[in-house]
VOGU-3710 file (C-alpha; in Angstrom, 3 decimals, decimal comma):
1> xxxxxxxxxx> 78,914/104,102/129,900  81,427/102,253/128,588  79,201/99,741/126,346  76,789/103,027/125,363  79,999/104,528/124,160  81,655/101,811/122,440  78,140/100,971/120,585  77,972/104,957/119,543  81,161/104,518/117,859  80,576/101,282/116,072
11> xxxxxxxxxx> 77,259/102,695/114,575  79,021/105,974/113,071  82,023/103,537/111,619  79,206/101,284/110,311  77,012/104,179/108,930  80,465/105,559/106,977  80,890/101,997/105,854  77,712/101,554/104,230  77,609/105,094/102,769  81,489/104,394/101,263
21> xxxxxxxxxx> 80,153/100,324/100,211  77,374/102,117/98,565  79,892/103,603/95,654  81,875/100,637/95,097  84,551/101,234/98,416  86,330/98,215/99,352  86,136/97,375/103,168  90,068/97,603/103,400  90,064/100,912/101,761  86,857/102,275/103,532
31> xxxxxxxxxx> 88,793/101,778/106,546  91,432/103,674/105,989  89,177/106,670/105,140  87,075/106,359/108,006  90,573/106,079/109,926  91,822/109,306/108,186  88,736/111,666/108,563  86,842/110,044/111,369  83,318/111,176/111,761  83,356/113,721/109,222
41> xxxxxxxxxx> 84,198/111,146/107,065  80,762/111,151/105,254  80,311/115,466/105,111  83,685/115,897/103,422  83,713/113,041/100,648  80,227/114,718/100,481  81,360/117,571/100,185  84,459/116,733/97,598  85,163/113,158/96,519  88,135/114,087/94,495
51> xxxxxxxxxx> 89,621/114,555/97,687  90,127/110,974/98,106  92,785/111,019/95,164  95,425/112,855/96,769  94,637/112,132/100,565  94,158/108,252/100,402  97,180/105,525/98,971  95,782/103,709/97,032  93,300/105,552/95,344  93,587/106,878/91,953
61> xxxxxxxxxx> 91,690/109,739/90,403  89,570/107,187/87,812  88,078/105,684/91,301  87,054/108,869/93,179  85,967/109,981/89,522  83,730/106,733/89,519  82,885/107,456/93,034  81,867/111,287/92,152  79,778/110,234/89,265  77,997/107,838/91,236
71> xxxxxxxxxx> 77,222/110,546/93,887  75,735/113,360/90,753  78,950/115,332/90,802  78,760/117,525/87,772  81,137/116,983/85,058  82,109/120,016/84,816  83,329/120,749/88,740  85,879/122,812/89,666  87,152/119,840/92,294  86,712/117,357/88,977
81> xxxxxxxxxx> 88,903/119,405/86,409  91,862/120,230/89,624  92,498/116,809/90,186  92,270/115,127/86,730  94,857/118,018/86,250  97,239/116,815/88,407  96,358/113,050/87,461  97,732/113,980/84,215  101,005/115,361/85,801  101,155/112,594/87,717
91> xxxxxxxxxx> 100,910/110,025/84,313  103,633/112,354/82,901  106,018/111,438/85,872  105,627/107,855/84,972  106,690/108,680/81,278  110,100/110,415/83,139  109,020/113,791/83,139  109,168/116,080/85,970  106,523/118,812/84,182  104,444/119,509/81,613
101> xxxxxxxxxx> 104,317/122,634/78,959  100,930/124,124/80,073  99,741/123,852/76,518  100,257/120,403/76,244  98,736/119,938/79,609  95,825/121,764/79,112  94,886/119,623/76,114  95,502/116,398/77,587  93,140/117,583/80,646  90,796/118,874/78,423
111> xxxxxxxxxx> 90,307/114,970/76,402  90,706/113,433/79,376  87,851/115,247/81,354  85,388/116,015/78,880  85,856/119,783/79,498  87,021/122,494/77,614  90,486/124,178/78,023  89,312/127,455/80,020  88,260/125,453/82,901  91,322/123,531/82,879
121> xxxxxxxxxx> 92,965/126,615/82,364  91,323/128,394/85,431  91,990/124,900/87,690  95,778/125,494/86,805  95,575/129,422/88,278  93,603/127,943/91,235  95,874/125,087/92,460  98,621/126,907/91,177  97,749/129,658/94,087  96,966/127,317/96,094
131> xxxxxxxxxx> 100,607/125,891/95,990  99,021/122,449/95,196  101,200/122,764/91,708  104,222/124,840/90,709  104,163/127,058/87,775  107,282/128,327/86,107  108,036/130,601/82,981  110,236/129,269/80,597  112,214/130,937/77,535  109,640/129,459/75,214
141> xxxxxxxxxx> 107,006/127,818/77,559  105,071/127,758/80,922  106,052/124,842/82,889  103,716/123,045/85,515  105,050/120,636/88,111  103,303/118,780/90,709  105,534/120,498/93,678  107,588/117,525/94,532  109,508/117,288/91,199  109,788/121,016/90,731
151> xxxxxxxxxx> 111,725/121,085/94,598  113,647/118,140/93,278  114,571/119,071/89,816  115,861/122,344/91,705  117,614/120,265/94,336  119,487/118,367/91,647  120,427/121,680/89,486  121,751/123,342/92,847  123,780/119,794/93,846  125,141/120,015/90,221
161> xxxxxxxxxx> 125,998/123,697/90,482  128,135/123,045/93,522  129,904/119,995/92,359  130,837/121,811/89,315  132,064/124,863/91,604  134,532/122,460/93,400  137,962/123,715/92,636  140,476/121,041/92,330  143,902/121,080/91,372  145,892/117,426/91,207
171> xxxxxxxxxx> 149,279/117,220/89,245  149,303/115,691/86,243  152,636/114,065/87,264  150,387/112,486/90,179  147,673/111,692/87,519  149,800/109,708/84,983  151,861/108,023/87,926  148,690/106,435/89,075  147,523/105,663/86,059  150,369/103,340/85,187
181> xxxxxxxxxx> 150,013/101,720/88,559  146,434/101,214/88,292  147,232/99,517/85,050  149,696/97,292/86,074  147,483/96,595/88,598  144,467/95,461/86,617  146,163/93,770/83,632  144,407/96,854/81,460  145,995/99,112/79,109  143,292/102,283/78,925
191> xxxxxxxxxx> 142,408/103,903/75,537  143,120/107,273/74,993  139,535/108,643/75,825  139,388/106,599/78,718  142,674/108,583/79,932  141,316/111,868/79,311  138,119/110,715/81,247  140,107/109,853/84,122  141,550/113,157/83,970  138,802/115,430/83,883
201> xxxxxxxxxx> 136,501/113,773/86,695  139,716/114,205/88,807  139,833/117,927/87,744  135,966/118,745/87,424  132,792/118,397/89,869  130,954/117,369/87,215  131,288/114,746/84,605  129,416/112,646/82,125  130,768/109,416/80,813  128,870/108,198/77,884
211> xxxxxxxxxx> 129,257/105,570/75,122  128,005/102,284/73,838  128,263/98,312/75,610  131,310/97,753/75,596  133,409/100,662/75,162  134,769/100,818/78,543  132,844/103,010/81,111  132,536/100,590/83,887  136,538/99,971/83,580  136,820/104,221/83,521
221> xxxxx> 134,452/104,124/86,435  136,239/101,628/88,353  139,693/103,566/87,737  138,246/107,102/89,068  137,127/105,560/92,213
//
């Protein structure tokens, strides 16, 4: 039983091997989809290729595009145009951005995929019900986020919101004491802007120190710690 077993197994991992070897599936890879969807492995890249793009590391949406040619998918399929979408959020995060105006996504999508901008458009309504992307209405655009960056981006604003909430009161007399100590200290004399950054991070949440090489920050820094 053991043996019969054992050999049933081995055949439906080597039958999903062939089938994936077939489109151009590298063994290493083709195992970790078998191990992922097991004996329905075949049926659902069957069934949706494009799948493979957001389910498996390591594969991109240019190989289970390849992959979906290969197999006849249209050009035009719904599963095609949702996840060259969110390829092209995704290829916006690696520029720095956490969205993308819908506008500018939508054309993007549209060259990439060979499509026109109402299917794209009707992919963005689709995932975006789906929850598989994050829509948001902006003074002068829609955003779309893939949902990680949107929860992030919010998780940052509320972090900043409460730092800047943070009420604290230190006495200048306190303030300017130190500072001559941490001077003397150092062997620095700080510049007047330096100073007054020193003072507001101790009296603010939130700050932002900005300027050129050279100009000081990392000696400001230093001194607020």
């Amino acid at each position: 039983e053991l043996i019969a077993s054992s050999f049933a197994e081995q055949k439906e991992v080597r039958e999903v091997m062939l089938f994936l070897q077939t489109y151009g599936i590298t063994t290493t890879y083709a195992i970790k989809i078998y191990k992922l969807y097991g004996a329905n492995t075949i049926s659902l890249i069957k069934e949706n290729p494009y799948r493979l793009a957001s389910e498996v590391t390591g594969i991109g949406f240019k190989t289970a595009d390849r992959i979906a040619r290969n197999m006849g998918v249209d050009i035009d399929s719904p599963y095609r145009v949702a996840a060259g979408t969110k390829y092209v959020l995704s290829q916006a995060v690696n520029d720095g951005h956490t969205y993308l105006p819908k506008e500018e996504l939508v054309q993007k999508a549209s060259a990439l995929l060979g499509v026109t901008g109402e299917l794209v458009e009707n992919a963005i309504v689709s995932m975006a019900v789906n929850q598989q992307i994050h829509v948001e209405e902006t003074e002068d655009h829609t955003a779309v986020y893939l949902p990680p960056f949107y929860y992030a981006e919010n998780g940052v604003c509320s972090a900043l919101i409460q730092l800047a909430m943070i009420d604290v009161d230190i006495p200048a007399k306190d303030v300017n004491k130190f500072l001559r100590e941490f001077q003397k200290r150092e062997g620095v004399i700080l510049a007047e802007k330096q100073r007054e950054a020193v003072v507001e991070a101790l009296n603010n949440g939130v700050l932002i120190i900005t300027g050129g090489p050279g100009t000081g920050k990392t000696t400001t820094i230093n001194c607020i710690i």
